[in-house]
C-alpha positions, -999 to 999 in steps of 0.1 A, spaced: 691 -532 -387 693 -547 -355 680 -518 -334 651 -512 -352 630 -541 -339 621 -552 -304 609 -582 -297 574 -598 -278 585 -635 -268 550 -641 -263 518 -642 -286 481 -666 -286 484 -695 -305 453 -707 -326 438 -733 -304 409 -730 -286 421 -723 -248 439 -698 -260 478 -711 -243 501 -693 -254 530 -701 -272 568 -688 -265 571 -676 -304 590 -645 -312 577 -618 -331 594 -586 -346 574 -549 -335 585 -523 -359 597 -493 -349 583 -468 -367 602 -433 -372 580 -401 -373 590 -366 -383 570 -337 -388 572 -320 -423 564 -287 -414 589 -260 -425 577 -233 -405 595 -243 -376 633 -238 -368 636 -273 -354 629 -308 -362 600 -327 -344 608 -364 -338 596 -397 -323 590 -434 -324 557 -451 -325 550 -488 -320 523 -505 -328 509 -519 -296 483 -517 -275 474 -509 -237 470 -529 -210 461 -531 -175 480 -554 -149 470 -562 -119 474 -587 -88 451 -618 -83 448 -602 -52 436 -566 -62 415 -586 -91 392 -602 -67 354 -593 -65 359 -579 -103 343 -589 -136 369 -580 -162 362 -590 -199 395 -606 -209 420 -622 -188 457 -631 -194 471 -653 -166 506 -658 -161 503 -697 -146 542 -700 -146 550 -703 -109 522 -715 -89 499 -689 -65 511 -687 -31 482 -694 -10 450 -714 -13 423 -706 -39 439 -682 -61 443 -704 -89 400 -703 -86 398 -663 -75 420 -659 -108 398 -680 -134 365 -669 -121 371 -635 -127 360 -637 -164 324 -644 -169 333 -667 -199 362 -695 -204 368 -683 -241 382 -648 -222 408 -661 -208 441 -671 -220 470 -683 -200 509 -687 -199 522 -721 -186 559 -732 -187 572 -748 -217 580 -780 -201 541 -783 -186 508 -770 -194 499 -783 -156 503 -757 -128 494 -763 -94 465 -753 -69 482 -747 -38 463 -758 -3 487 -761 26 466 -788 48 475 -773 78 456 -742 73 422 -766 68 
């Protein structure tokens, strides 16, 4: 049934930087009901099986050491050095994965020379 599933368009690949690749991937949703017959009404919800996550700003991230990073390197950061404040937040490279756009795994470190 076609309301039963959501999708994720995103998920890690198996190479070693950790890209990711735009794959979709079915999330069940699982139906619960309580099957106690005590009560005089039904108890119902969904459950997915997901995790949590935090989000924040490249911004708000800086002067943190977080232990996994997901970058999302699709339009280019608007000022100079974020593209560095962003990677160096993770004390190792293998923490950090990244989403590009499919046409280019290249994304660009803006400097406006007018500023220097």
């Amino acid at each position: 049934m076609h309301h039963t599933f959501l999708q994720q368009k995103y998920s890690r690949s198996g190479n070693s930087c950790r890209a990711y690749k735009r794959e979709i991937h079915l999330v069940p949703r699982i139906p619960l009901q309580l099957s106690d017959t005590t009560c005089s009404f039904k108890f119902q919800r969904r459950q997915l099986p997901l995790k949590g996550c935090f989000a924040m700003t490249i911004n708000k991230a800086q002067g943190q050491t977080l232990h996994s990073i997901g970058l999302d390197l699709q339009q280019p950061g608007f000022s100079h050095g974020m593209l560095y404040g962003a990677l160096s937040r993770s004390g190792k490279r293998d923490n950090i994965a990244y989403l590009c756009s499919p046409q280019s795994s290249i994304t660009k470190n803006v400097v406006y020379k007018e500023v220097l």
